[in-house]
C-alpha positions as CSV (number, residue, x, y, z in Angstrom):
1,X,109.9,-12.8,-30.7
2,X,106.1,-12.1,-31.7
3,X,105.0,-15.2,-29.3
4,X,107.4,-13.6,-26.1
5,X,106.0,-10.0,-26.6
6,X,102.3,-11.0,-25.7
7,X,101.6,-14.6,-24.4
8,X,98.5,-16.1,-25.7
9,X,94.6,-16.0,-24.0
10,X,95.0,-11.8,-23.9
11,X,91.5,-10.1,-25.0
12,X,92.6,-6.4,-24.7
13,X,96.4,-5.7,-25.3
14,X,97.8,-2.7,-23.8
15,X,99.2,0.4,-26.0
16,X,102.6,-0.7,-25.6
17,X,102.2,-4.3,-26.7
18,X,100.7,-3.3,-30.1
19,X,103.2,-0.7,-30.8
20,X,105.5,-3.8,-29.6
21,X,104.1,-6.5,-32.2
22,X,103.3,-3.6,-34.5
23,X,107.0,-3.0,-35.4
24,X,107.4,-6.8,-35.3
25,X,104.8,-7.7,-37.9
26,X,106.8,-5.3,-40.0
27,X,109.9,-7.0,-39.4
28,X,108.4,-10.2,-40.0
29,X,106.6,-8.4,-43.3
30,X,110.1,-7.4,-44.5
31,X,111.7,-10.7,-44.2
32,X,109.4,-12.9,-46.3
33,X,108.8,-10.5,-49.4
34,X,107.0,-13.7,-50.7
35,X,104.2,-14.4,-48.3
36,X,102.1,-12.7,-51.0
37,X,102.3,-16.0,-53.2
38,X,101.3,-17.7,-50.5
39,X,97.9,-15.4,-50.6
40,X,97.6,-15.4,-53.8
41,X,97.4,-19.2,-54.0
42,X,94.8,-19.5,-51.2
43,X,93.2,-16.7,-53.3
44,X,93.0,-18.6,-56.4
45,X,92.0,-22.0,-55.1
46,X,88.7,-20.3,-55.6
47,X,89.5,-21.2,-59.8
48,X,89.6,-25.1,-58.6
49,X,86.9,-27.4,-60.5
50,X,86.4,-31.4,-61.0
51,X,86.7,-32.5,-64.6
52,X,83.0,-33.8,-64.6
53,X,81.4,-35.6,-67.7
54,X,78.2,-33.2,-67.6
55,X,76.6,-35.1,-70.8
56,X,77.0,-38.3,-68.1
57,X,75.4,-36.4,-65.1
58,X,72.6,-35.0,-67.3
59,X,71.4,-38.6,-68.3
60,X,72.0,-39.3,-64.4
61,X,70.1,-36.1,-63.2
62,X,68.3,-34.8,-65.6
63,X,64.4,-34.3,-66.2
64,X,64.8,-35.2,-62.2
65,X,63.0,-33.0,-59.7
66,X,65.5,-31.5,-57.4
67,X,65.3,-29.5,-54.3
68,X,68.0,-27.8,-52.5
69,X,68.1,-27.1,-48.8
70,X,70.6,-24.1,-48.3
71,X,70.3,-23.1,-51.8
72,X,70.9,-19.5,-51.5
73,X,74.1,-19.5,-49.2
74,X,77.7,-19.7,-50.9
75,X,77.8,-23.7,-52.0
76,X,73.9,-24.4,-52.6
77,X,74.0,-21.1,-55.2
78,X,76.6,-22.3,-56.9
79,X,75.2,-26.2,-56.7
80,X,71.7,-24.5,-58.1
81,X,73.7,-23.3,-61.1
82,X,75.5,-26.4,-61.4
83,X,72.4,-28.6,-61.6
84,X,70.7,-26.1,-63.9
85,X,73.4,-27.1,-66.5
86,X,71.4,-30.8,-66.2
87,X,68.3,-29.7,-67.2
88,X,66.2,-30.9,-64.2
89,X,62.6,-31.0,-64.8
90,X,62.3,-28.7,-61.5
91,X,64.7,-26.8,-59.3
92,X,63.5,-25.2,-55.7
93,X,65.7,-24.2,-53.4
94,X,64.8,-24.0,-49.9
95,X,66.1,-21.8,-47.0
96,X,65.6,-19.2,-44.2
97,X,65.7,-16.6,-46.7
98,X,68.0,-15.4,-49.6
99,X,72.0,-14.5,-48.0
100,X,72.8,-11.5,-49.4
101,X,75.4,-11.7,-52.3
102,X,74.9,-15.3,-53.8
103,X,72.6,-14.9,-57.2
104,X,69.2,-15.9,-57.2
105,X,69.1,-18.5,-60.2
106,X,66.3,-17.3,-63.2
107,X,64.1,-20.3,-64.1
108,X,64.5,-22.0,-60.5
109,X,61.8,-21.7,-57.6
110,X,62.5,-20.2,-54.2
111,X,60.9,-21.5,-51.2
112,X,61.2,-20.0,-47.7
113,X,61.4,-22.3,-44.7
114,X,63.6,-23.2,-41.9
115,X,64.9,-26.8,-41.7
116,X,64.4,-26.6,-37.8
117,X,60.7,-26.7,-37.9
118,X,59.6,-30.0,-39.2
119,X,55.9,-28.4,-40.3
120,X,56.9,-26.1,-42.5
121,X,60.0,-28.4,-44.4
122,X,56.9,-31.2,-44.7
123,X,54.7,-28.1,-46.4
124,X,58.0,-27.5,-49.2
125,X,58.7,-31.2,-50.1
126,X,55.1,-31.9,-50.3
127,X,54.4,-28.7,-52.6
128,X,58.1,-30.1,-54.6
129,X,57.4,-33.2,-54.9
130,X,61.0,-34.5,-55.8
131,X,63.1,-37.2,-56.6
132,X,66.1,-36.1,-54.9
133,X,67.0,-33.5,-52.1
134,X,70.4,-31.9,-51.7
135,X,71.2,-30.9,-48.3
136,X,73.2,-28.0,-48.1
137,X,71.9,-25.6,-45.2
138,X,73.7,-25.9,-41.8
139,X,75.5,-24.0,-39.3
140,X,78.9,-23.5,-40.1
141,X,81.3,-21.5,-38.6
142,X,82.9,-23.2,-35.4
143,X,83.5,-20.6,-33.1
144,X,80.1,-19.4,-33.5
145,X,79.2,-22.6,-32.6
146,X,80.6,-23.1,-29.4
147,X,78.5,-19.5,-28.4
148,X,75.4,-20.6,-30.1
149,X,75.3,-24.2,-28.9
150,X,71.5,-24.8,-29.1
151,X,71.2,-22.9,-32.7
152,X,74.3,-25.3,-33.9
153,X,72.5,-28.5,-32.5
154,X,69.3,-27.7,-33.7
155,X,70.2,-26.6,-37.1
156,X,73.1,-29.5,-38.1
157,X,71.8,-32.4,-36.1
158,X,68.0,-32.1,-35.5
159,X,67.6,-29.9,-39.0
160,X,69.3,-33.0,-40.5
161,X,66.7,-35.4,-38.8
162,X,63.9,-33.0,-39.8
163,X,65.2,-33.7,-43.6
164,X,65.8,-37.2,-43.2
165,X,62.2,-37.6,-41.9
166,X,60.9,-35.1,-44.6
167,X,62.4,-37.0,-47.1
168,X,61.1,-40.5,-46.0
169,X,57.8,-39.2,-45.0
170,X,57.3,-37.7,-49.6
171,X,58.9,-40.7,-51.0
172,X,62.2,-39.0,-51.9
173,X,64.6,-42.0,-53.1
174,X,67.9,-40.1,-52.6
175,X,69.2,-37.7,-50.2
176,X,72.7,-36.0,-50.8
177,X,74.0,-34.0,-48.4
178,X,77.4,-32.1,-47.4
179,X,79.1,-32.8,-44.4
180,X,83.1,-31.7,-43.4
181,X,86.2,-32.4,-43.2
182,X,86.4,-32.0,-39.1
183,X,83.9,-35.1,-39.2
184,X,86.9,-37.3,-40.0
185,X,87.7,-37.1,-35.8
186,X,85.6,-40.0,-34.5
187,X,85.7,-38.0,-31.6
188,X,85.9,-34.2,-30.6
189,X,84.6,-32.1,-27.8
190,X,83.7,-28.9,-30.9
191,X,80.3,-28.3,-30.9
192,X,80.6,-27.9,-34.4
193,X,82.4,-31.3,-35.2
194,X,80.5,-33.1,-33.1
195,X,77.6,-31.8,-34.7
196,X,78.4,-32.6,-38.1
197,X,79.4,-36.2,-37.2
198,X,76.4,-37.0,-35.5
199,X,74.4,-35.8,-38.4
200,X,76.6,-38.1,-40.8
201,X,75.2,-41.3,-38.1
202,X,72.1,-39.8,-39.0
203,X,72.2,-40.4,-42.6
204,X,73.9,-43.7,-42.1
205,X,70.9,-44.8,-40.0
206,X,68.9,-44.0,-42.5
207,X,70.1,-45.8,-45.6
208,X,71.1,-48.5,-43.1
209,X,66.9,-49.1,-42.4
210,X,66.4,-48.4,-46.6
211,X,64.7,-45.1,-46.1
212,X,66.4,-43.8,-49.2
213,X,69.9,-44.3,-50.7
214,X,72.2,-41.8,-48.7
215,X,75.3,-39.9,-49.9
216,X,77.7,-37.1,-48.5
217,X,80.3,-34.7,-49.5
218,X,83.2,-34.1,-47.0
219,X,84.0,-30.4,-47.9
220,X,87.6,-28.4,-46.8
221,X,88.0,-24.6,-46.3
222,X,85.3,-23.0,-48.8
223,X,87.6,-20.1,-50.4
224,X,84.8,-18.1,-51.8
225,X,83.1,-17.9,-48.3
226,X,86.0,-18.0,-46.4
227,X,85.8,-17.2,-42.4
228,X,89.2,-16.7,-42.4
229,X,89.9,-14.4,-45.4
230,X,86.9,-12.1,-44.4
231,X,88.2,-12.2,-40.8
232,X,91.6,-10.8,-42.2
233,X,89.7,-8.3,-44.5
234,X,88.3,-6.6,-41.5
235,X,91.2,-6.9,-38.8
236,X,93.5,-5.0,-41.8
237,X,90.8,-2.3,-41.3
238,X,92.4,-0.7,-38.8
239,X,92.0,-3.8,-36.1
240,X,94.4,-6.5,-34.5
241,X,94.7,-9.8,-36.9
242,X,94.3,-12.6,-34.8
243,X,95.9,-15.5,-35.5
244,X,96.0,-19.4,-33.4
245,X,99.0,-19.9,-34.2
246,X,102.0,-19.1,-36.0
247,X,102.6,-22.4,-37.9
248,X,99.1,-23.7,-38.8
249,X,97.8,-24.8,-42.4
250,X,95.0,-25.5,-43.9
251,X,93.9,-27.4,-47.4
252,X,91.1,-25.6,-49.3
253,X,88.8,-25.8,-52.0
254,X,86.3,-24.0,-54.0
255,X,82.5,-23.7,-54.1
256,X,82.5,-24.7,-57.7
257,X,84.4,-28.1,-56.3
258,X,81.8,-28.7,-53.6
259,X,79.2,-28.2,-55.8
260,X,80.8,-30.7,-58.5
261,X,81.5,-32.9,-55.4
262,X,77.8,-32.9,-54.4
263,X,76.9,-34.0,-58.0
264,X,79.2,-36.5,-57.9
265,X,78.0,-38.2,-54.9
266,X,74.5,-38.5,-56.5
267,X,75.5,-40.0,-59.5
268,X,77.2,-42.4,-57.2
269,X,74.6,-43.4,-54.7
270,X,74.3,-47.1,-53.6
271,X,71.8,-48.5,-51.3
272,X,72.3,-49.9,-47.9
273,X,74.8,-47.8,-46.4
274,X,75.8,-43.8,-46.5
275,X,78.8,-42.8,-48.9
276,X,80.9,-40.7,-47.8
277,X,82.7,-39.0,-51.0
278,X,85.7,-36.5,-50.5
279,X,88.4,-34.8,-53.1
280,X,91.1,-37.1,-53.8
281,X,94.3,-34.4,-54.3
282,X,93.2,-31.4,-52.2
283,X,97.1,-29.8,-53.1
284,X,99.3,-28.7,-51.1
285,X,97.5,-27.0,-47.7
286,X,98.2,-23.3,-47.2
287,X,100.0,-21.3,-44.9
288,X,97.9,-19.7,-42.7
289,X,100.8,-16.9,-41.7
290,X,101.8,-16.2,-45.1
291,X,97.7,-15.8,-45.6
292,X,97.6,-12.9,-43.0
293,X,101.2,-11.4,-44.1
294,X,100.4,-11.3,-48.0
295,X,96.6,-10.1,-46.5
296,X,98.6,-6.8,-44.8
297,X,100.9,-6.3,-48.1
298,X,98.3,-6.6,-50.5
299,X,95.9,-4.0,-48.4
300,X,98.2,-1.6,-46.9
301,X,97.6,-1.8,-43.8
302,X,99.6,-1.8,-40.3
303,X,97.5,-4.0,-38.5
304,X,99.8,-5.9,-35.8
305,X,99.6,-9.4,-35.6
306,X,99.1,-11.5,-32.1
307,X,99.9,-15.2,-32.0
308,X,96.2,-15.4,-29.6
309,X,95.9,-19.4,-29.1
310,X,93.4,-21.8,-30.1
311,X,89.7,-20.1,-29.4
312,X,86.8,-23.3,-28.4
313,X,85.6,-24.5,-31.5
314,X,89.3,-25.1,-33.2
315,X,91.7,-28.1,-31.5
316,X,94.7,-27.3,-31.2
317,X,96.1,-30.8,-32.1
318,X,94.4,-33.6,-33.4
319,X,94.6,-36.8,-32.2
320,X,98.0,-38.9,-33.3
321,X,95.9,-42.0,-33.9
322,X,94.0,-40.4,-37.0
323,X,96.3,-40.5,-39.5
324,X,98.2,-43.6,-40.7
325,X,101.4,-42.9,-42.5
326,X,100.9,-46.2,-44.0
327,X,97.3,-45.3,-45.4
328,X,97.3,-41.2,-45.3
329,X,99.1,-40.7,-48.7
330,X,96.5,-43.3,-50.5
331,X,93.8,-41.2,-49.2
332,X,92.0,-38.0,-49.3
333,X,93.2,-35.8,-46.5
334,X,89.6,-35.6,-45.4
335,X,89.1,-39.5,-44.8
336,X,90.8,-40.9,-41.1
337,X,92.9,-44.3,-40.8
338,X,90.2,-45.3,-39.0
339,X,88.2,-45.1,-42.8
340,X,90.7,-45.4,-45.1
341,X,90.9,-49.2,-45.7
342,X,87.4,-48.9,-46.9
343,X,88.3,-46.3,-49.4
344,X,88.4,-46.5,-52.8
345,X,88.0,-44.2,-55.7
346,X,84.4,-43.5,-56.7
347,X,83.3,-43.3,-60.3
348,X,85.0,-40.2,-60.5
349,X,88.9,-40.8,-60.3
350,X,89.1,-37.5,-59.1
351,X,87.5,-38.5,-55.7
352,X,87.3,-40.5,-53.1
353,X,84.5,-42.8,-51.2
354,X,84.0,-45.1,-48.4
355,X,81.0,-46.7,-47.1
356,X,80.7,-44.9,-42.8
357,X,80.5,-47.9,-40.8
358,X,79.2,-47.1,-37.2
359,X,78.0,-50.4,-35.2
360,X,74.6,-50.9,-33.9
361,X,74.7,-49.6,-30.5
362,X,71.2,-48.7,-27.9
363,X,73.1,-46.1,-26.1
364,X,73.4,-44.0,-28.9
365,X,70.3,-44.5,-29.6
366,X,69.6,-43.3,-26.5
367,X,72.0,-40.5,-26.3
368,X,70.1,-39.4,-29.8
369,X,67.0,-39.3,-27.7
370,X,68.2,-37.1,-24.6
371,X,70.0,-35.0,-27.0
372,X,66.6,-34.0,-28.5
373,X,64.7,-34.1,-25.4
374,X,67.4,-31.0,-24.0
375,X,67.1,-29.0,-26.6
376,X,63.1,-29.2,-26.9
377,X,63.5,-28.3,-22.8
378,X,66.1,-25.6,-22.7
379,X,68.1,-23.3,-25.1
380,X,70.7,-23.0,-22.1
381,X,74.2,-23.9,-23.8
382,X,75.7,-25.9,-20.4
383,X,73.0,-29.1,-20.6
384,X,72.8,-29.1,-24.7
385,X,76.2,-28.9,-24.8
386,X,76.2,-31.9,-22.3
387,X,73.7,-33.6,-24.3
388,X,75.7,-33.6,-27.3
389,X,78.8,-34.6,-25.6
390,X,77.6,-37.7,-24.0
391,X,76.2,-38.6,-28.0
392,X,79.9,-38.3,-29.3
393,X,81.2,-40.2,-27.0
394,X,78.1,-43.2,-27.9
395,X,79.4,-42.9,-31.4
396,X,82.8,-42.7,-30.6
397,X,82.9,-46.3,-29.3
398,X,80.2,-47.6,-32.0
399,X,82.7,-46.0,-34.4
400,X,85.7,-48.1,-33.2
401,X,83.3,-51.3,-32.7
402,X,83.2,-51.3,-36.0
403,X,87.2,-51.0,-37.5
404,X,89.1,-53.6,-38.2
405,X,91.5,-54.9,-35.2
406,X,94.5,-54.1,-37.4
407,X,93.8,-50.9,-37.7
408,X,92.6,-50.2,-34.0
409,X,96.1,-52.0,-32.9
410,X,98.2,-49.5,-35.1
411,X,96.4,-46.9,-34.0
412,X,97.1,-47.9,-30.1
413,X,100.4,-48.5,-31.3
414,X,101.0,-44.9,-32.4
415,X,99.5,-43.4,-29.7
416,X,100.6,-45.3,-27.0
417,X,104.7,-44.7,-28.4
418,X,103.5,-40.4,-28.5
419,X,106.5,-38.8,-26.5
420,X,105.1,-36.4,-23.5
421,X,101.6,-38.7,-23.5
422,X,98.5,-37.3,-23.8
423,X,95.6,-34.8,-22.9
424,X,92.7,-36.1,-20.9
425,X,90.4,-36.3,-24.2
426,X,92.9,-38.3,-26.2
427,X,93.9,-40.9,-23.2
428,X,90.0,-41.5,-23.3
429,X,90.2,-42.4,-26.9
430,X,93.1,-44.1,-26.8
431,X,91.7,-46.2,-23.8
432,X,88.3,-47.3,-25.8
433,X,90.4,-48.1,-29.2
434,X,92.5,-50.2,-26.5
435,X,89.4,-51.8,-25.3
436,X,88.1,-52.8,-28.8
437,X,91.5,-53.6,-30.1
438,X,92.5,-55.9,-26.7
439,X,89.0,-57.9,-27.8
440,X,90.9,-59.6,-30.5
441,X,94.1,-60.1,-28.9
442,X,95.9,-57.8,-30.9
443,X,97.3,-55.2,-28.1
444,X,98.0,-56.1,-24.4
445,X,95.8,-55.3,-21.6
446,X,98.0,-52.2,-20.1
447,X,100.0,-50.3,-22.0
448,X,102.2,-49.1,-19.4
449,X,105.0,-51.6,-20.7
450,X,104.0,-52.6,-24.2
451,X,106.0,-55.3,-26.4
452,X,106.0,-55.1,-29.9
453,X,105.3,-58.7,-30.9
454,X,101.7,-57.8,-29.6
455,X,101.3,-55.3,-32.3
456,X,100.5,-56.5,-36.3
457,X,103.7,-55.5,-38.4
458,X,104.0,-52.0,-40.5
């Protein structure tokens, strides 16, 4: 009844619609008296750790000169505390500045600089002289970054380049740093997905040509810094909660877990290629409805609620060939088909790792290039935007180059048996994993009439 009163897409809603869905979300309220459990377990996700062996990590990390880039946000202050329990010989955290409410750490060094300007990161890791770097900072909310398109870019990819080349250029033998979740899609049109996975290339390139050993952390929803919860906070205060959808979850995690998962992918670095590392059992995701409903019990208020759609920056389905019930329940929820038969537990039972394969390919080379050379021309959102686009798609199909035909097949399998077919994207992906796939004789040319026998058995 919610969805009928106001159809999604509407910026301002009239007097009448609010009072509509106003009496509505009470209704709703009314009949699902326990919503507020729901809440209450996003809430206390933020209690999560990883059973660590710290005596183990300090003989890892310890005496070990560390710097931190992001260190004062959410997840670097709480991986500065962390790493302070291992007794490093020094401890500098480097950002734009300190973000307001995350402790500064006493005994650790704070250095100012912003990991877009490659002069003043080579002045820090000069002056820090470390052994390893943890790369934390980054643009992170994704519907900022479809409206700040050239900040996102610059900050996730080219910041991560500007590390990368920091890093080589001081001798720095290992580089950690923290990716997400969304970069599981091997593919997306999100500025901020797209982002992210290009900057996970970007370390693979690097331990591919032995700059350094290379890690990464795949983190969830961040409960301490949550988007969403602080979002809900503020629409209770006498606004309209907005909400995608009425039947959307999401897993979580806390910052203590991505901090843990950080250390963890240090003490498991291997030359040669980039690990990827990412929480094994991430529970049981959360309702995002139930979030907002226990949200309006706990506070008081009688903010309505309006089923909006899917804002740019959040996709509204993913695409069916990512998951593979055969695989997914092996898996971390954060690691695609496409990766999961390279997965295997790390040293830490607790979480997963695979090794990001992405064949050698000139074109994204290329696209690397032109993505660069936009943004140093314009800050205009259209051609960056563009740029990084025509990248994703590069390292889409040097992704699937490099899968194993029995996985592409199932893939095409899935997709191409999806009832109602699909969106414009998706057909594009599903023709290039056809291509690869078709290579080895493992899925017929056209798919217009397939025949099982041409796909490998479940």
């Amino acid at each position: 009844m919610m969805q009928q009163a106001v159809p999604p897409g509407r910026q301002r809603l009239t007097g009448a619609e609010l009072r509509r869905l106003g009496a509505l979300t009470r209704a709703l309220l009314a009949s699902k008296p326990a919503a507020h459990e729901e809440s209450d377990r996003f809430l206390a996700a933020a209690g999560k750790d990883i059973d660590l062996p710290y005596p183990f990590l300090a003989e890892c990390l310890g005496g070990k000169r560390i710097l931190v880039t992001g260190g004062t946000g959410c997840v670097g202050a709480m991986l500065m505390a962390q790493l302070a329990r291992l007794r490093p010989a020094r401890l500098v955290s480097v950002s734009r500045g300190l973000t307001a409410g995350w402790p500064r750490l006493p005994g650790a060094e704070y250095a100012r600089a912003d990991i877009r300007d490659q002069a003043q990161l080579d002045a820090v890791f000069g002056q820090a002289g470390c052994d390893i770097v943890f790369h934390v900072a980054g643009q992170r909310d994704p519907g900022l970054a479809e409206h700040e398109v050239h900040r996102t870019v610059t900050t996730n990819v080219l910041g991560t380049r500007n590390v990368i080349r920091a890093a080589a250029a001081h001798g720095v033998p290992h580089l950690v740093a923290a990716s997400t979740g969304k970069a599981l899609r091997p593919y997306s049109p999100e500025v901020y997905t797209a982002s992210k996975r290009a900057a996970e290339w970007l370390l693979g390139q690097a331990a591919a040509r032995g700059l350094m050993s290379c890690t990464a952390a795949r983190f969830t929803h961040v409960v301490d810094n949550s988007i969403i919860h602080a979002r809900l906070l503020d629409w209770c205060d006498g606004g309209l909660i907005r909400l995608h959808g009425a039947d959307i979850a999401f897993y979580v995690q806390s910052a203590l877990q991505s901090a843990q998962l950080l250390i963890t992918a240090a003490a498991g670095a291997q030359r040669g290629s980039l690990r990827v590392h990412a929480i094994s059992d991430l529970g049981w995701p959360v309702a995002l409805l139930d979030v907002a409903l226990g949200t309006l019990a706990r506070s008081g208020s009688a903010a309505p609620i309006y089923f909006s759609g899917y804002d740019r920056g959040y996709e509204p389905e993913p695409f069916p060939g990512l998951y593979d019930p055969m695989t997914a329940g092996d898996v971390s929820p954060l690691i695609s088909a496409f990766e999961g038969t390279a997965t295997e537990h790390s040293w830490c039972p607790a979480v997963d790792v695979f090794p990001l394969q992405i064949a050698s390919a000139p074109a994204v080379d290329e696209r690397m290039r032109a993505l660069a050379a936009t943004c140093a021309r314009t800050r205009q959102p259209g051609p960056v935007r563009t740029a990084l686009d025509e990248l994703s798609w590069a390292l889409f199909g040097a992704t699937m180059a490099a899968v194993p035909h029995q996985v592409l097949a199932r893939a095409a399998h899935r997709c191409g048996r999806r009832p109602g077919g699909l969106d414009a994207v998706h057909a594009r992906m599903l023709a290039t994993i056809e291509q690869y796939a078709a290579g080895a004789g493992l899925v017929p040319a056209s798919r217009k009439q397939p025949r099982e026998e041409n796909f490998l058995p479940r």
